[in-house]
TORKOL-4160 file (C-alpha; in steps of 0.2 Angstrom, whole numbers, padded with zeros to 4 digits, m for minus):
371
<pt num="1" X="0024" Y="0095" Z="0076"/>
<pt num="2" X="0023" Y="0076" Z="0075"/>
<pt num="3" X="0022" Y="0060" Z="0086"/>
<pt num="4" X="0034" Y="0046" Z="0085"/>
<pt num="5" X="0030" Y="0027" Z="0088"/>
<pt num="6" X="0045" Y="0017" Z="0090"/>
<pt num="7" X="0038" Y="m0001" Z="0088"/>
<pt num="8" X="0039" Y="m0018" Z="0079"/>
<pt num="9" X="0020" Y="m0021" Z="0084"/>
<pt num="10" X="0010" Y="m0015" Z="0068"/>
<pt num="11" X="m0004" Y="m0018" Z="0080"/>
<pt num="12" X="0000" Y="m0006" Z="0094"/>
<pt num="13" X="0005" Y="0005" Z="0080"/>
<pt num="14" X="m0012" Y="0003" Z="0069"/>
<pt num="15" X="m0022" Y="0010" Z="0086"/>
<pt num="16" X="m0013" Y="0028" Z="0080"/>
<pt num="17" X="m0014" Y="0028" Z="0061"/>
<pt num="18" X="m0032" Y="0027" Z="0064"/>
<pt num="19" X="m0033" Y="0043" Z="0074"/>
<pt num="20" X="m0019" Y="0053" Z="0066"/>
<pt num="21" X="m0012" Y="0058" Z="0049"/>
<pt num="22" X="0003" Y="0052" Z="0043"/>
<pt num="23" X="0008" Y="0069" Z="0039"/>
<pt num="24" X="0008" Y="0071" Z="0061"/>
<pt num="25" X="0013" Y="0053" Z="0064"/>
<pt num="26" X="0029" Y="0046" Z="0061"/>
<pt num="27" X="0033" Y="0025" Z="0064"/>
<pt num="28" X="0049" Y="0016" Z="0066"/>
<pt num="29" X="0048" Y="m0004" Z="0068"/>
<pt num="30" X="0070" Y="0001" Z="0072"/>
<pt num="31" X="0075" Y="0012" Z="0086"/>
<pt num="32" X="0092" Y="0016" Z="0075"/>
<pt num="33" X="0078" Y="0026" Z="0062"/>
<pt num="34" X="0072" Y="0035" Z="0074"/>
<pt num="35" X="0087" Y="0041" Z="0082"/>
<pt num="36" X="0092" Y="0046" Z="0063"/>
<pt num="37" X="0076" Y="0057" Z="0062"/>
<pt num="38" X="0078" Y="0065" Z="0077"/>
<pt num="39" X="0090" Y="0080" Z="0071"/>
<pt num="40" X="0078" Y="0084" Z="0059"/>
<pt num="41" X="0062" Y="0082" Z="0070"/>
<pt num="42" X="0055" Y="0088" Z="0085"/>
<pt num="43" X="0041" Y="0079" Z="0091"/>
<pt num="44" X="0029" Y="0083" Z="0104"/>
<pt num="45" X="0031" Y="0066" Z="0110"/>
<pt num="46" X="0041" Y="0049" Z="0109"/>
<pt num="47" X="0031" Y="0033" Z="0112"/>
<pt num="48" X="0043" Y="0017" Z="0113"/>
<pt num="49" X="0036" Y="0001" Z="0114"/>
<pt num="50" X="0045" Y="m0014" Z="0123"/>
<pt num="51" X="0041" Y="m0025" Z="0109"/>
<pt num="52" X="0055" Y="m0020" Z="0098"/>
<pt num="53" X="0074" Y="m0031" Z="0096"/>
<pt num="54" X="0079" Y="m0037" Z="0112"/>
<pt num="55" X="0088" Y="m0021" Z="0121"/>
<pt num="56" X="0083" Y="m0010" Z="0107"/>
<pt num="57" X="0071" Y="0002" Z="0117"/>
<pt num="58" X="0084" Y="0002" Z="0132"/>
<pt num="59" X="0099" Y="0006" Z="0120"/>
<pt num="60" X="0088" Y="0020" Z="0113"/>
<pt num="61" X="0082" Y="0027" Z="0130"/>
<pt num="62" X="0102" Y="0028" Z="0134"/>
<pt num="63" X="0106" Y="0034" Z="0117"/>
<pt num="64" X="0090" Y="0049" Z="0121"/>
<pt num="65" X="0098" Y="0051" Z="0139"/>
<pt num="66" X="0117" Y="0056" Z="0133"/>
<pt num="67" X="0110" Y="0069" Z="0118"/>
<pt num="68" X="0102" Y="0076" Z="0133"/>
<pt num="69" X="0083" Y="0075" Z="0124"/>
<pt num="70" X="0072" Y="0084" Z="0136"/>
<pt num="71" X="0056" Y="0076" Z="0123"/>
<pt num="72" X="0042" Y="0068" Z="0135"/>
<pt num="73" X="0045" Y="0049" Z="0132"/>
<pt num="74" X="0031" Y="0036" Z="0135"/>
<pt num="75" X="0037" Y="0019" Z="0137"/>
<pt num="76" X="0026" Y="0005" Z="0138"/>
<pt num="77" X="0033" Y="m0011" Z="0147"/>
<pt num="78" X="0024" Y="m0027" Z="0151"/>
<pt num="79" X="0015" Y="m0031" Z="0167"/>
<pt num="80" X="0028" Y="m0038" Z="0176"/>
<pt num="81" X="0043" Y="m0030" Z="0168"/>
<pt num="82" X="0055" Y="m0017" Z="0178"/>
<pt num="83" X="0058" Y="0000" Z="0174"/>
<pt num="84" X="0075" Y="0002" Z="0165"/>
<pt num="85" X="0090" Y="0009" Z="0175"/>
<pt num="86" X="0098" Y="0025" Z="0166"/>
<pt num="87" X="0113" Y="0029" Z="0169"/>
<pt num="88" X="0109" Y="0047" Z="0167"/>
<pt num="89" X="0091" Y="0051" Z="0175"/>
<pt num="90" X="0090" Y="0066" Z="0163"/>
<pt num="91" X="0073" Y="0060" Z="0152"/>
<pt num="92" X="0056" Y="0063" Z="0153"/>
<pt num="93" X="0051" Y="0047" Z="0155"/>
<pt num="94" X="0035" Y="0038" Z="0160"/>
<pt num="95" X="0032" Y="0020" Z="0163"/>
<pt num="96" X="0016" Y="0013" Z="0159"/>
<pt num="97" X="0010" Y="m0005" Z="0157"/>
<pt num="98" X="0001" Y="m0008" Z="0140"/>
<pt num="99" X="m0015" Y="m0020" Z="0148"/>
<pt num="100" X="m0018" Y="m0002" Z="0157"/>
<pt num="101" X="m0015" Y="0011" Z="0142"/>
<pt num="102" X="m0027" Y="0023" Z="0142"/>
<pt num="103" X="m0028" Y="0027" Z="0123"/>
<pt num="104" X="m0044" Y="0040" Z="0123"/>
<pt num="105" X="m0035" Y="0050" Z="0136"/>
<pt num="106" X="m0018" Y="0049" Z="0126"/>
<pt num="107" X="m0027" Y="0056" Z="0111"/>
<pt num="108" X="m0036" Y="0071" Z="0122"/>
<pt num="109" X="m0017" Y="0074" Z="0127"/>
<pt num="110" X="m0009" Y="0074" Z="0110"/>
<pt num="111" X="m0026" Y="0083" Z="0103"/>
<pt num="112" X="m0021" Y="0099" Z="0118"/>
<pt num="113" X="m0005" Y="0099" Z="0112"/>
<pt num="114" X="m0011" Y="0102" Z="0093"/>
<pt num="115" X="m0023" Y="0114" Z="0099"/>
<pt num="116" X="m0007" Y="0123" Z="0107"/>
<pt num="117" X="0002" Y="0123" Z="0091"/>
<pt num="118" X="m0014" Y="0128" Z="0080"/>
<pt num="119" X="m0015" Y="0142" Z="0091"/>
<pt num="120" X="0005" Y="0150" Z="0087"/>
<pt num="121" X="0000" Y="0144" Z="0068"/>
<pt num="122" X="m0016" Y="0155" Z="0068"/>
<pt num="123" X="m0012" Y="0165" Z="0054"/>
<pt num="124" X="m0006" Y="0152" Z="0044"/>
<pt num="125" X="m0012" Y="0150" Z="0026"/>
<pt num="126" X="m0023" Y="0134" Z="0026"/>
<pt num="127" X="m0026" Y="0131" Z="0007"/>
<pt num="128" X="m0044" Y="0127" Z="0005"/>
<pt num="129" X="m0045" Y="0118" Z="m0012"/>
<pt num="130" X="m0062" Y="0127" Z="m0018"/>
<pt num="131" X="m0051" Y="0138" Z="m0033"/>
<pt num="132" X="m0061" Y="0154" Z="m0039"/>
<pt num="133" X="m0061" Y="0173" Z="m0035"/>
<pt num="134" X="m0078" Y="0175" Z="m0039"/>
<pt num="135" X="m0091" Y="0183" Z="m0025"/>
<pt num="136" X="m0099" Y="0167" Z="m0021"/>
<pt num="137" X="m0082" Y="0156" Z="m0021"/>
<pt num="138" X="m0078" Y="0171" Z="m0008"/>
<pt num="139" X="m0094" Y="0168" Z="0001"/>
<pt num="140" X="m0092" Y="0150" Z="0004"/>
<pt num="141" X="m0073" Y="0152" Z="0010"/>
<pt num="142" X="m0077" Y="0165" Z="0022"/>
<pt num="143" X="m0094" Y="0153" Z="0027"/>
<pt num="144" X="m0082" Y="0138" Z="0029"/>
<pt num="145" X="m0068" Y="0149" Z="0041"/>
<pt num="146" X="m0083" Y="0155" Z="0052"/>
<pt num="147" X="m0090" Y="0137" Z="0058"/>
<pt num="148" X="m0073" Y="0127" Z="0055"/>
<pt num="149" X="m0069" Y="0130" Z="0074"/>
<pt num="150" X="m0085" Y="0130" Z="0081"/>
<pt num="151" X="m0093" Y="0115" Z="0091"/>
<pt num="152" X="m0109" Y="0115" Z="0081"/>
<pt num="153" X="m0116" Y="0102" Z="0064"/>
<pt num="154" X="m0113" Y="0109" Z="0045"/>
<pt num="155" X="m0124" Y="0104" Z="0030"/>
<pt num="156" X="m0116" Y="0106" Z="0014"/>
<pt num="157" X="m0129" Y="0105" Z="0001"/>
<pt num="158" X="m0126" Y="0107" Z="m0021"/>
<pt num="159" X="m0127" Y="0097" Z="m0034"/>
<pt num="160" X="m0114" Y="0085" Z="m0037"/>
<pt num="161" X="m0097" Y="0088" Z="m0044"/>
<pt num="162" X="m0098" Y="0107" Z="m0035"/>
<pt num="163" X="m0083" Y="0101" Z="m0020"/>
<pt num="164" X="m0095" Y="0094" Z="m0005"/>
<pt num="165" X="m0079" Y="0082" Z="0000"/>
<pt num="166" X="m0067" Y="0096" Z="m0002"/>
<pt num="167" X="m0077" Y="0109" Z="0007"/>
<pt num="168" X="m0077" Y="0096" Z="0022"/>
<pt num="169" X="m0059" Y="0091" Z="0023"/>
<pt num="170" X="m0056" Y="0110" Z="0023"/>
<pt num="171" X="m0067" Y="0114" Z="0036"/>
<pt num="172" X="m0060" Y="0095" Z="0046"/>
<pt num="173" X="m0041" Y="0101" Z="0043"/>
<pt num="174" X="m0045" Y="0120" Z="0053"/>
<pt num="175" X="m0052" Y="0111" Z="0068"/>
<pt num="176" X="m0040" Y="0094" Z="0068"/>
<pt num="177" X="m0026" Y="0098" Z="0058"/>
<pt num="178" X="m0018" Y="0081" Z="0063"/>
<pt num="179" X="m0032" Y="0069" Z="0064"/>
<pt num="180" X="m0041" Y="0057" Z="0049"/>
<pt num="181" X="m0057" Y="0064" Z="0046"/>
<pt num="182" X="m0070" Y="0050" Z="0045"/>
<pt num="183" X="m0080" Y="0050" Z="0028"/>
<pt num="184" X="m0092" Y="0039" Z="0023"/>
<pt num="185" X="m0105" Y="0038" Z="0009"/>
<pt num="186" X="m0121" Y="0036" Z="0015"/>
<pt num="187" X="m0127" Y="0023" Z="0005"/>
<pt num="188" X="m0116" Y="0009" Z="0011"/>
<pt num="189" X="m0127" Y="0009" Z="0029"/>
<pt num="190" X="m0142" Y="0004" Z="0021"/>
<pt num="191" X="m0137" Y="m0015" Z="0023"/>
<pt num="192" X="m0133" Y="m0024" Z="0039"/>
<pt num="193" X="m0113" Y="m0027" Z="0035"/>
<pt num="194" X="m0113" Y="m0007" Z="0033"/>
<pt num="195" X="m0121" Y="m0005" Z="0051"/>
<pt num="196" X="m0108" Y="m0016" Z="0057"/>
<pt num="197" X="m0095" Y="m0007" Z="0050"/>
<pt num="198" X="m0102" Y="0011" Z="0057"/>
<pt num="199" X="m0107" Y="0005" Z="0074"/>
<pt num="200" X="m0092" Y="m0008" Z="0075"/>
<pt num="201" X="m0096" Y="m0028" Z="0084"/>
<pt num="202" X="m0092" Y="m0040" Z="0096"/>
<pt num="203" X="m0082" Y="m0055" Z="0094"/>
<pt num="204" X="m0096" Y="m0068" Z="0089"/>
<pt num="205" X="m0108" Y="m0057" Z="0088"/>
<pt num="206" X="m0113" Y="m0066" Z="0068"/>
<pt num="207" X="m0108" Y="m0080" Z="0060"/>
<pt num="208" X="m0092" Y="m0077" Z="0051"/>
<pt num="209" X="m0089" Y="m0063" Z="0066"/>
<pt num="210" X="m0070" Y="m0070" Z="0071"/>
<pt num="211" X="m0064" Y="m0054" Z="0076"/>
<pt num="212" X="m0070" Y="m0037" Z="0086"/>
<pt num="213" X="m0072" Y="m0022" Z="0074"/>
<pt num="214" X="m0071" Y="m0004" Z="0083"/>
<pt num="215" X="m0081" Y="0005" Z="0071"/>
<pt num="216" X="m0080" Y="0021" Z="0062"/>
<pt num="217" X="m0088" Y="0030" Z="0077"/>
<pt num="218" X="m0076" Y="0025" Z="0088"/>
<pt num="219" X="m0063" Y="0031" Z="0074"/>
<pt num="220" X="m0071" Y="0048" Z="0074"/>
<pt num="221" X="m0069" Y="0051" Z="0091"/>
<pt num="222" X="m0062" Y="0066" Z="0095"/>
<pt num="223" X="m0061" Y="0071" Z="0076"/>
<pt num="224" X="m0073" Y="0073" Z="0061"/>
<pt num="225" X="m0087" Y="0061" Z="0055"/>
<pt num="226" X="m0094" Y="0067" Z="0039"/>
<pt num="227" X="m0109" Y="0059" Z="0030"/>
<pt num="228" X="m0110" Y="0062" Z="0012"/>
<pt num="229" X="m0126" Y="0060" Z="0002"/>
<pt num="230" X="m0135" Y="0062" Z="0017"/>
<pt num="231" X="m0152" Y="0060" Z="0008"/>
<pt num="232" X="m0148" Y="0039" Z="0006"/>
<pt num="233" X="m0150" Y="0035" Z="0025"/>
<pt num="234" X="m0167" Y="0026" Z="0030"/>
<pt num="235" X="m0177" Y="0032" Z="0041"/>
<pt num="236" X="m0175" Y="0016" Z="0054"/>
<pt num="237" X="m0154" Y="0022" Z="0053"/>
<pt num="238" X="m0158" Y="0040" Z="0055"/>
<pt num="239" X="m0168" Y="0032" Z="0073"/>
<pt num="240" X="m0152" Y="0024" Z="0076"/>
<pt num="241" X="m0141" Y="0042" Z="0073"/>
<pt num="242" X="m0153" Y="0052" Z="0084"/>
<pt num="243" X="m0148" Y="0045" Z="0100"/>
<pt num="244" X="m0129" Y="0046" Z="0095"/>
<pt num="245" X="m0130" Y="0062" Z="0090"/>
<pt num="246" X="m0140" Y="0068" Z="0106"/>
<pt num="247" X="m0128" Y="0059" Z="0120"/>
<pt num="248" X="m0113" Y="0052" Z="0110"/>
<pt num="249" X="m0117" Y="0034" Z="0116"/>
<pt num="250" X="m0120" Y="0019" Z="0106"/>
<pt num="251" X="m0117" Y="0000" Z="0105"/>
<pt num="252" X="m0106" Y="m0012" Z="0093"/>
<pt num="253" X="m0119" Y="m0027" Z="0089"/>
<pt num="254" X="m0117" Y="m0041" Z="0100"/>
<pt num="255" X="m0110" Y="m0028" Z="0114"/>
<pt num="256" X="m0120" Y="m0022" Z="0131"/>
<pt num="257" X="m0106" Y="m0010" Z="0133"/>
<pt num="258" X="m0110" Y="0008" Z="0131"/>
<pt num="259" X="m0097" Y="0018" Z="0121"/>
<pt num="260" X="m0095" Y="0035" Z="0118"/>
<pt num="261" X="m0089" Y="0046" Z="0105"/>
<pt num="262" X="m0090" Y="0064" Z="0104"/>
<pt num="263" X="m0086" Y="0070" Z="0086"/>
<pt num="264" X="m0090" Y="0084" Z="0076"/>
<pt num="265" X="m0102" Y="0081" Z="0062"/>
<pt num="266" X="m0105" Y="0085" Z="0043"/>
<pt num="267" X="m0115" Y="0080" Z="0030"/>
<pt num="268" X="m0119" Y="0082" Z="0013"/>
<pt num="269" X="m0134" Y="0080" Z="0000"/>
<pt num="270" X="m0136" Y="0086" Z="m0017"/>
<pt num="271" X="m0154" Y="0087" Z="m0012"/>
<pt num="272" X="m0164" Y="0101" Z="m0002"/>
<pt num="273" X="m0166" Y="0092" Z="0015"/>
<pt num="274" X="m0183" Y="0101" Z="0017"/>
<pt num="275" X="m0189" Y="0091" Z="m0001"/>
<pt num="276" X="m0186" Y="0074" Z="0008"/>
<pt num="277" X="m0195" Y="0079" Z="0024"/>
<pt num="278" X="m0210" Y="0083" Z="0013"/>
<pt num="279" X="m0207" Y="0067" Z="0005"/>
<pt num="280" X="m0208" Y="0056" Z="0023"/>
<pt num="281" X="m0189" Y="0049" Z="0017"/>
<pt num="282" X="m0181" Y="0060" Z="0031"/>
<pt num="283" X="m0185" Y="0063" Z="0052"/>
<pt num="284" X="m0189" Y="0082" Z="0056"/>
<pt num="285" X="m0179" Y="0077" Z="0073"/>
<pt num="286" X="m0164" Y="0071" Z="0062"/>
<pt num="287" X="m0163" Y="0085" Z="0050"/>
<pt num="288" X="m0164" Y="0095" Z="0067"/>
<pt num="289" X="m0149" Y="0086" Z="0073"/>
<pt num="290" X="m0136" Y="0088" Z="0058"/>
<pt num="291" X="m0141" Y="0106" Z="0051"/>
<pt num="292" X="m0135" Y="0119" Z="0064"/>
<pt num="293" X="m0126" Y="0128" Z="0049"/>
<pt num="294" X="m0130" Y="0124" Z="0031"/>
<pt num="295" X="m0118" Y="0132" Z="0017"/>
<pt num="296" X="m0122" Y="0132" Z="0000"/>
<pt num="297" X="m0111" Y="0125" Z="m0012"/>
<pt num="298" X="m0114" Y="0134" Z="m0029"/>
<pt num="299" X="m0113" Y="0126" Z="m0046"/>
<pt num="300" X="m0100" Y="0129" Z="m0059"/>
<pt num="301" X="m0115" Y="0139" Z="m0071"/>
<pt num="302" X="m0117" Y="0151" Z="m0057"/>
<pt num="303" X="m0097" Y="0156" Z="m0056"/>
<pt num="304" X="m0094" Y="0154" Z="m0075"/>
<pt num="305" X="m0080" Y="0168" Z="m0073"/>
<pt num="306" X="m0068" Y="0158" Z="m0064"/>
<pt num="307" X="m0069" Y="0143" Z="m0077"/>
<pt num="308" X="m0051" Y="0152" Z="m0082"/>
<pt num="309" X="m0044" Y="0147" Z="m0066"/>
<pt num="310" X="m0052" Y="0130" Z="m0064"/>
<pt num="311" X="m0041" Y="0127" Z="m0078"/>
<pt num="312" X="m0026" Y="0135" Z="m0073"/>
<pt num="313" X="m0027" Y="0126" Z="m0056"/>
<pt num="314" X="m0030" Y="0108" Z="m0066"/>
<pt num="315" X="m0016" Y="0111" Z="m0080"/>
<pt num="316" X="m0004" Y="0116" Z="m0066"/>
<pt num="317" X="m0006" Y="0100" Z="m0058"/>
<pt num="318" X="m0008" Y="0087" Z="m0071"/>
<pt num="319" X="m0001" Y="0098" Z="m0088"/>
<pt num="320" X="0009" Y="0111" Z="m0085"/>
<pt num="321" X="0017" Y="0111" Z="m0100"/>
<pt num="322" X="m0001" Y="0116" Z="m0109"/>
<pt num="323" X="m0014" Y="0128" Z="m0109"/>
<pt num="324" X="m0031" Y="0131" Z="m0116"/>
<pt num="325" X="m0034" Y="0140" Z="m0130"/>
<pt num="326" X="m0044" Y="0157" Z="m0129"/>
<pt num="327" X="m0058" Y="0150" Z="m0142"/>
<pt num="328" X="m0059" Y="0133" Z="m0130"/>
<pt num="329" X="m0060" Y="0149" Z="m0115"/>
<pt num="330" X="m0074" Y="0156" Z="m0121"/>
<pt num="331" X="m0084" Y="0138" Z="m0125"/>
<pt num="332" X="m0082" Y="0133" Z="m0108"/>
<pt num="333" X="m0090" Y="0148" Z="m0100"/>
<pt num="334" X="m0104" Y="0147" Z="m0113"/>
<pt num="335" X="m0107" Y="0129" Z="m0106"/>
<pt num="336" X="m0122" Y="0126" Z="m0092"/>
<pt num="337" X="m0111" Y="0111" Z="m0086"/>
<pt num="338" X="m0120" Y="0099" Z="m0076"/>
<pt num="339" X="m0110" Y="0091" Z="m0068"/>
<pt num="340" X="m0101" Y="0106" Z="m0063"/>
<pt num="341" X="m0081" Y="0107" Z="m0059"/>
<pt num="342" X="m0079" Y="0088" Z="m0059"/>
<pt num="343" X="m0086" Y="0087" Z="m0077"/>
<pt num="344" X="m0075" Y="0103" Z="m0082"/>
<pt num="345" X="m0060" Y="0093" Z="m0075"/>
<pt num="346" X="m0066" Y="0078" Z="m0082"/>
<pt num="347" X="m0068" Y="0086" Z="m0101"/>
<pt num="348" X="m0048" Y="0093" Z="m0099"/>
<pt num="349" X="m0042" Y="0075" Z="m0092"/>
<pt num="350" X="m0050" Y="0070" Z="m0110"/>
<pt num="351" X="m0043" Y="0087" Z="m0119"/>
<pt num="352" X="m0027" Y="0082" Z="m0114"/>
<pt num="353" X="m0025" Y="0063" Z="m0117"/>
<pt num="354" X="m0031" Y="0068" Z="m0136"/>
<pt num="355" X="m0022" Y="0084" Z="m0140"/>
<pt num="356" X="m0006" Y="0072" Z="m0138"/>
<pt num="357" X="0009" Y="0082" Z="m0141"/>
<pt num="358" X="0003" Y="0098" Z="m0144"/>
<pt num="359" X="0004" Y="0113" Z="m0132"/>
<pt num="360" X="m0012" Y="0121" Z="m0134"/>
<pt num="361" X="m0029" Y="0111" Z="m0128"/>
<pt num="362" X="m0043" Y="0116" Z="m0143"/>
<pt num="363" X="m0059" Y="0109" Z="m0133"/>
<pt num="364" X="m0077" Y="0108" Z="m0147"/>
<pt num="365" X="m0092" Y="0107" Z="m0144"/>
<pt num="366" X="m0093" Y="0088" Z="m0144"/>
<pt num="367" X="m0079" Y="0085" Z="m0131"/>
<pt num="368" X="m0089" Y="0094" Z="m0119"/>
<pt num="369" X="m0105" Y="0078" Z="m0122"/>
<pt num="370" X="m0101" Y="0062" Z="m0115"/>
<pt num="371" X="m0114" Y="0053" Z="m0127"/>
């Protein structure tokens, strides 16, 4: 399933590419492209825009009408602008005038049609990224199928390097298979330019302010905010959260306005949420708020046995021409690793620069050291 944009209005178009991935949106600034794409696609919906070369959008509509398209079609016109007159009145057309486009309700409408799709797709193989047949690697995979489709807050906590990013785009990509998740590292919020970016701002509301921001919360409407490294928010921010996380309201800086988004939230810490409670660095009330569910992501230590894999899956991608020795095998799973799978990855991106031309990667014990 996908959505087309037919516009020349990078604007309009930007509004989508916000919400949606590119993998479900599809833009055309020309109406011939999008014709062209058409016997290959199906989309769920066609949006034209006016604002395209003159007569574009009414030759397409005509060209639409005599392949008999049964496709809804949204066009938006101008205020004052007619209707077109087909000469065949066999589309699914609706006329609506762009000052009065209702965008949140446009995204509920695309977001049930998803929801219809994911539904025939049910059984589909959604590949999760976290490699490993091990019990725990097991564990966390079923853990992560559990809560994807529930309405309810999951905490990821491990060290870093064990696949906190990857864990949460899986469990974004069961629920909204179409839509950007909205990911951001906690410690850009400590400063006021980083609130401005979370919360979004008025025209004017600081010097320099030339131009209104949305904000990431209004980009994670209707989708997934996830807040890594968790631990890094200030107490006076976490105030801030509580009330968004309660009601879904807020306001952009400089804005009376109360907005809403309702979005589904995970985070991510690599340390014990109870440890910073005790520490007076975290709110009862907010850890309260973003730990419905909390899944534990293991460390590469405690899975050692699937350290052959981890290597198959990173050779397959990046060197599949090469393999690791057994000696180099059995180093690696004698290794308490640190920094976990992205140090492993990290030691075979090396390995395989140095072993230049030859087939077989022979990792020592100093390669696995950075220094």
């Amino acid at each position: 399933m996908s959505l087309f944009i037919v516009s020349s209005d990078w604007r309009f178009k930007g509004k989508f590419k916000s919400h949606f991935t590119p993998a479900f949106l599809r833009e055309f600034s020309m109406a011939e492209k999008a014709l062209a794409a058409l016997p290959t696609e199906q989309p769920a919906l066609i949006i034209i825009d006016n604002r395209l070369a003159k007569g574009s959008y009414q030759w397409f509509l005509q060209a639409l009408s005599d392949r008999q398209t049964t496709i809804p079609i949204l066009l938006c016109l101008e205020k004052d602008q007619m209707e077109p007159v087909l000469s065949k009145a066999n589309l699914k057309v609706y006329c609506v005038r762009r000052e009065e486009l209702n965008y949140s309700k446009l995204f509920e409408y695309l977001d049930k049609l998803q929801q219809q799709d994911a539904v025939k797709e049910s059984h589909a193989y959604h590949p999760s990224g976290l490699i490993g047949q091990s019990k725990c690697m097991h564990s966390v995979r079923e853990q992560l199928k559990r809560y994807a489709h529930q309405d309810c807050s999951v905490h990821l906590y491990g060290e870093t390097g064990t696949g906190k990013e990857i864990a949460a785009n899986y469990l974004h990509r069961l629920k909204y298979p179409h839509r950007n998740i909205v990911s951001i590292n906690c410690s850009l919020l400590s400063s006021a330019l980083g609130n401005s970016m979370f919360f979004g701002h008025t025209k004017g509301a600081f010097t320099d302010g030339k131009t209104e921001l949305p904000g990431l919360i209004h980009e994670a409407h209707q989708s997934t905010l996830f807040l890594d490294e968790v631990e890094n928010l200030s107490l006076q921010f976490q105030a801030h959260l509580l009330r968004l996380l309660e009601t879904g309201q807020y306001r952009r800086y400089g804005d009376t306005q109360v907005h809403t988004s309702k979005f589904r939230l995970i985070t991510a810490s690599n340390e014990k949420l109870s440890a910073l409670i005790h520490r007076n660095v975290m709110r009862s009330d907010f850890l309260y708020r973003i730990t419905d569910t909390h899944i534990h992501m293991p460390a590469l230590r405690e899975h050692k046995e699937d350290i052959p894999q981890l290597c198959s899956h990173y050779l397959g991608l990046n060197a599949p021409h090469k393999k690791v020795s057994s000696s180099s095998i059995r180093l690696l799973q004698s290794y308490h690793w640190p920094g976990n799978v992205r140090q492993l990855f990290s030691t075979l991106r090396r390995s395989v620069i140095a072993c230049g031309e030859q087939q077989e990667l022979q990792i020592m014990e100093e390669d696995l050291e950075l220094g």
